[in-house]
Chimera marker file (.cmm) of the C-alpha trace (Angstrom):
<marker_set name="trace">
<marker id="1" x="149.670" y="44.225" z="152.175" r="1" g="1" b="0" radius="0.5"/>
<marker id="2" x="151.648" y="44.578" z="155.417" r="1" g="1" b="0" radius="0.5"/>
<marker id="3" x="148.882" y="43.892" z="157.420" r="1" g="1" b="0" radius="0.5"/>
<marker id="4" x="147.803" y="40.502" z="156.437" r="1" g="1" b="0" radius="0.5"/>
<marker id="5" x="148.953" y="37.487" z="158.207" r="1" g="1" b="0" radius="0.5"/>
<marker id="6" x="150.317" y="34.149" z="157.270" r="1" g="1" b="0" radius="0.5"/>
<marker id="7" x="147.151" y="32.556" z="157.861" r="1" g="1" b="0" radius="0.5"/>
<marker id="8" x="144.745" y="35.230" z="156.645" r="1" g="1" b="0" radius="0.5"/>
<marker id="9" x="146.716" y="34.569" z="153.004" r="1" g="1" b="0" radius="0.5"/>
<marker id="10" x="146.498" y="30.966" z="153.376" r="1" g="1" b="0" radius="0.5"/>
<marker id="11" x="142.518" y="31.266" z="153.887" r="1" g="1" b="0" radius="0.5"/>
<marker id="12" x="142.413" y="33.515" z="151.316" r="1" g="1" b="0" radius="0.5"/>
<marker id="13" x="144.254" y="30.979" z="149.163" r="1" g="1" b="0" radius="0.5"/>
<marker id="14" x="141.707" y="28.418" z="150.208" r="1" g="1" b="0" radius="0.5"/>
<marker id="15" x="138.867" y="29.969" z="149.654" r="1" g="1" b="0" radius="0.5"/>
<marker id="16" x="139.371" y="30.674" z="145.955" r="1" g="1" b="0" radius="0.5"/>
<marker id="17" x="138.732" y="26.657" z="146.050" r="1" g="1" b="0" radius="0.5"/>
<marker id="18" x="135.842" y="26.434" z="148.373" r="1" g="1" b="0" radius="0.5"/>
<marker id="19" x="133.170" y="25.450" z="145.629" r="1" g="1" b="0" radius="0.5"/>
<marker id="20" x="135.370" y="22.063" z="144.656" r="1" g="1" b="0" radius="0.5"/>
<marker id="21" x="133.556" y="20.538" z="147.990" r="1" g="1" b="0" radius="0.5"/>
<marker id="22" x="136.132" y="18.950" z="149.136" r="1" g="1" b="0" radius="0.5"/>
<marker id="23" x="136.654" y="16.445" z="151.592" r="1" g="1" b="0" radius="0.5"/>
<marker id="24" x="137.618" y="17.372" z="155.362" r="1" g="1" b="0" radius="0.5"/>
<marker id="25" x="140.687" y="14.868" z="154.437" r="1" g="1" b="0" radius="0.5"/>
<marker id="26" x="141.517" y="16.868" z="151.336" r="1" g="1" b="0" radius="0.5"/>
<marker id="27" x="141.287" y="20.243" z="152.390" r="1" g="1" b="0" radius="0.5"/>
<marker id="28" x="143.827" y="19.418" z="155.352" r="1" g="1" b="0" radius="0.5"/>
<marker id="29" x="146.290" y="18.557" z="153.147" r="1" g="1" b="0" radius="0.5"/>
<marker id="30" x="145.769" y="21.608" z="150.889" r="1" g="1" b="0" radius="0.5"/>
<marker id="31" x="145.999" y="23.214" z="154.090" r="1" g="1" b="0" radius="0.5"/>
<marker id="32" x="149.162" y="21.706" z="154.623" r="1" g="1" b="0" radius="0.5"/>
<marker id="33" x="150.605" y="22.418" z="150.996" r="1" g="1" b="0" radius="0.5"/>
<marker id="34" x="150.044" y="26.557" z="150.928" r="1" g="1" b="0" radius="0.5"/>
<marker id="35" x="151.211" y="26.182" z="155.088" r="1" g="1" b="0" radius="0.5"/>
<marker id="36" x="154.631" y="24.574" z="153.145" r="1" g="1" b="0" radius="0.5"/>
<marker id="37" x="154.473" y="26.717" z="149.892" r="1" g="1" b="0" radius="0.5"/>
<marker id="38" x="154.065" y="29.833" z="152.223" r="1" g="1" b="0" radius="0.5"/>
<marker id="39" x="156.957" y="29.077" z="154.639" r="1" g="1" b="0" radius="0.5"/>
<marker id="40" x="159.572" y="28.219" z="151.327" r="1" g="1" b="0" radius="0.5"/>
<marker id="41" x="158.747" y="30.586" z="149.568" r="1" g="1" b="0" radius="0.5"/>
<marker id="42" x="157.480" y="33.563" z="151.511" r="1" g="1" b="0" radius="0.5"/>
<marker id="43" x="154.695" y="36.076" z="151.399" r="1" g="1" b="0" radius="0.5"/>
<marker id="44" x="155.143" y="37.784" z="148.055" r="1" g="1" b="0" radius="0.5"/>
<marker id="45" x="155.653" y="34.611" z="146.140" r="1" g="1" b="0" radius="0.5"/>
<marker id="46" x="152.840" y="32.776" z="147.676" r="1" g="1" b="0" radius="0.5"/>
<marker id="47" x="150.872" y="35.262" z="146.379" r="1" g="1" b="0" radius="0.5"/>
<marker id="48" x="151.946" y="34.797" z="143.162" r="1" g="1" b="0" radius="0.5"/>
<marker id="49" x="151.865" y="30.984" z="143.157" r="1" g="1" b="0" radius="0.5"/>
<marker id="50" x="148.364" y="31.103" z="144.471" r="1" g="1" b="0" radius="0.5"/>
<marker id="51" x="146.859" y="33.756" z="142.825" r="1" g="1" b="0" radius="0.5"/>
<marker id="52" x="145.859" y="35.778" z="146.128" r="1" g="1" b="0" radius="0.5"/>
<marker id="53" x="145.000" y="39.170" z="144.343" r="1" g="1" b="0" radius="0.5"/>
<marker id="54" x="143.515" y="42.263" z="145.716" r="1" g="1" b="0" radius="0.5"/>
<marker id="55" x="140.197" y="40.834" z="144.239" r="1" g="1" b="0" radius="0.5"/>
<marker id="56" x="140.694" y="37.420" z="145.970" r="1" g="1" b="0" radius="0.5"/>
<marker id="57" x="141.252" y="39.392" z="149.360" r="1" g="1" b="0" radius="0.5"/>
<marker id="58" x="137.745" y="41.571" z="148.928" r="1" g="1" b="0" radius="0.5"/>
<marker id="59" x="136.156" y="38.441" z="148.048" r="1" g="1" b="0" radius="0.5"/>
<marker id="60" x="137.303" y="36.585" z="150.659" r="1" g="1" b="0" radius="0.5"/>
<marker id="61" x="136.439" y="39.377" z="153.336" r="1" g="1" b="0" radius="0.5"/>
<marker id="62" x="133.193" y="39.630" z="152.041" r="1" g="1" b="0" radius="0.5"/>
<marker id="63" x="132.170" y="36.223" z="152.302" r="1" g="1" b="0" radius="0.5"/>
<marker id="64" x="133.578" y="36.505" z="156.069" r="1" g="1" b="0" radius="0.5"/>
<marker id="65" x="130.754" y="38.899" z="156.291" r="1" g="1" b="0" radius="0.5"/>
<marker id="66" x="128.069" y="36.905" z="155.070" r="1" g="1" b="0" radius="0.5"/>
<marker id="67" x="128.795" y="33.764" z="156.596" r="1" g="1" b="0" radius="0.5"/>
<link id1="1" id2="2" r="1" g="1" b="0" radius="0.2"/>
<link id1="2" id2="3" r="1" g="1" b="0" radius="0.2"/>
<link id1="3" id2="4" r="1" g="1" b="0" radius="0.2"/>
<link id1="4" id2="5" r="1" g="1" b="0" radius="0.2"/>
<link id1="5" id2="6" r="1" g="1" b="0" radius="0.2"/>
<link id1="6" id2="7" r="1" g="1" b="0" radius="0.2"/>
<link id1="7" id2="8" r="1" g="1" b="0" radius="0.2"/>
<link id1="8" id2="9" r="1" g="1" b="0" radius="0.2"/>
<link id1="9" id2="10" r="1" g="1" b="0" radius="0.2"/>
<link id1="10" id2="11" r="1" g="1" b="0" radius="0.2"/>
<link id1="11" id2="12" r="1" g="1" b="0" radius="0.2"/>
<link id1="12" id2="13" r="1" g="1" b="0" radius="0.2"/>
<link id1="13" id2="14" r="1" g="1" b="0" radius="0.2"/>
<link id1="14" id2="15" r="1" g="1" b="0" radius="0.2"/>
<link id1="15" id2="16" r="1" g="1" b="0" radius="0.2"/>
<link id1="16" id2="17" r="1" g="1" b="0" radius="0.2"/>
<link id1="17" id2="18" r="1" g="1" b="0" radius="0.2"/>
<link id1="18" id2="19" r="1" g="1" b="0" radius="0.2"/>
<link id1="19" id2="20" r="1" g="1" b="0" radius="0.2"/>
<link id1="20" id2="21" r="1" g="1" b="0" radius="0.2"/>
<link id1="21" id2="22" r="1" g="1" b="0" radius="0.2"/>
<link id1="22" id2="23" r="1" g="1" b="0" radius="0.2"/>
<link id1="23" id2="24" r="1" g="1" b="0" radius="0.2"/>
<link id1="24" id2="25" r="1" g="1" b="0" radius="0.2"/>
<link id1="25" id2="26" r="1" g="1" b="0" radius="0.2"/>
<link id1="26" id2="27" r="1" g="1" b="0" radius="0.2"/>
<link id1="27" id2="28" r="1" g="1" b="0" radius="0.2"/>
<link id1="28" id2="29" r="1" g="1" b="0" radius="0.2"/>
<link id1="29" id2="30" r="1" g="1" b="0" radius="0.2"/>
<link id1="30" id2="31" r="1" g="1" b="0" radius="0.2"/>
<link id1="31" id2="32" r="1" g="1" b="0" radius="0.2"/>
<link id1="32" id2="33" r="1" g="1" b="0" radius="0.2"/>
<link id1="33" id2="34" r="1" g="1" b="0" radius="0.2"/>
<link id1="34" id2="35" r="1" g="1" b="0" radius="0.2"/>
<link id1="35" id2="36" r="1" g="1" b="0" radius="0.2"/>
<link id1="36" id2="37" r="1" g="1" b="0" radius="0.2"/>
<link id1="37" id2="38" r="1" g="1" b="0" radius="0.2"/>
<link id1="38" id2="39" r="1" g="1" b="0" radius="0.2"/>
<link id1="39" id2="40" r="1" g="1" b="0" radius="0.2"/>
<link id1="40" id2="41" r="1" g="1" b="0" radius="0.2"/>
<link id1="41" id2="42" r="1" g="1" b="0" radius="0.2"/>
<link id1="42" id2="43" r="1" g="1" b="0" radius="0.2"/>
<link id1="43" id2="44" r="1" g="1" b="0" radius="0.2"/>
<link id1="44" id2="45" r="1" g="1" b="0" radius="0.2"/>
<link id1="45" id2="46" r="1" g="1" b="0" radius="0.2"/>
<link id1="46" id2="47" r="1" g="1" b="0" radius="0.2"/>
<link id1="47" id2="48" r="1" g="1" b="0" radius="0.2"/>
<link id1="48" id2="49" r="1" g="1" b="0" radius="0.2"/>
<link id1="49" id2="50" r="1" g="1" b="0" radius="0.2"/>
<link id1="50" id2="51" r="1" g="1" b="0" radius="0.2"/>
<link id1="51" id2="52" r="1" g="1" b="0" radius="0.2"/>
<link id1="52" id2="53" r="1" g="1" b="0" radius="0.2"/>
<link id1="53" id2="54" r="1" g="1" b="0" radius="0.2"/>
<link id1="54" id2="55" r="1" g="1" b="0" radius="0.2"/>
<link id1="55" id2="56" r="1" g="1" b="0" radius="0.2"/>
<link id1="56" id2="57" r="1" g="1" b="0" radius="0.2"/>
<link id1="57" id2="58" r="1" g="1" b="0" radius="0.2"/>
<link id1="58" id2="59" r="1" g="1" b="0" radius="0.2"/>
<link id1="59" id2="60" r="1" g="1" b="0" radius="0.2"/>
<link id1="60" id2="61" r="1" g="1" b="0" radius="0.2"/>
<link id1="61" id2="62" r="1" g="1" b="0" radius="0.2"/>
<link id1="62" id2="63" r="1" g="1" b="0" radius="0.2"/>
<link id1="63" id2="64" r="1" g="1" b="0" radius="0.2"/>
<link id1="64" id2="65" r="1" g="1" b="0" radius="0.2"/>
<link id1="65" id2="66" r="1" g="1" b="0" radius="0.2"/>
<link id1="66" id2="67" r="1" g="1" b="0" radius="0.2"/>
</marker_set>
């Protein structure tokens, strides 16, 4: 866990959302809410809060691959 960053997490967070299709408008401002929830509350409890598992974090690097 030590080496992910603050925005790698966030990504990750996002991603687990990418199939809503959300506007550009929208996904700023979820942006801008796990950017927030990550800064008050820190890594560990982001995680929590957004459900960034080990399974999230292989998913997420394997779509990076594919795309």
């Amino acid at each position: 866990m030590a080496g992910y960053t603050r925005n790698f997490l966030i990504d990750v967070a996002l991603h687990r959302y990418h199939i809503l299709n959300l506007s550009a408008e929208e996904q700023a401002k979820d942006r801008a809410r796990c950017e927030f929830t990550y800064d008050k509350y820190g890594k560990d409890k982001f995680r929590e809060y957004t459900c960034v598992t080990p399974q999230a974090i292989r998913d997420y690097k394997a779509y990076q691959k594919n795309v």
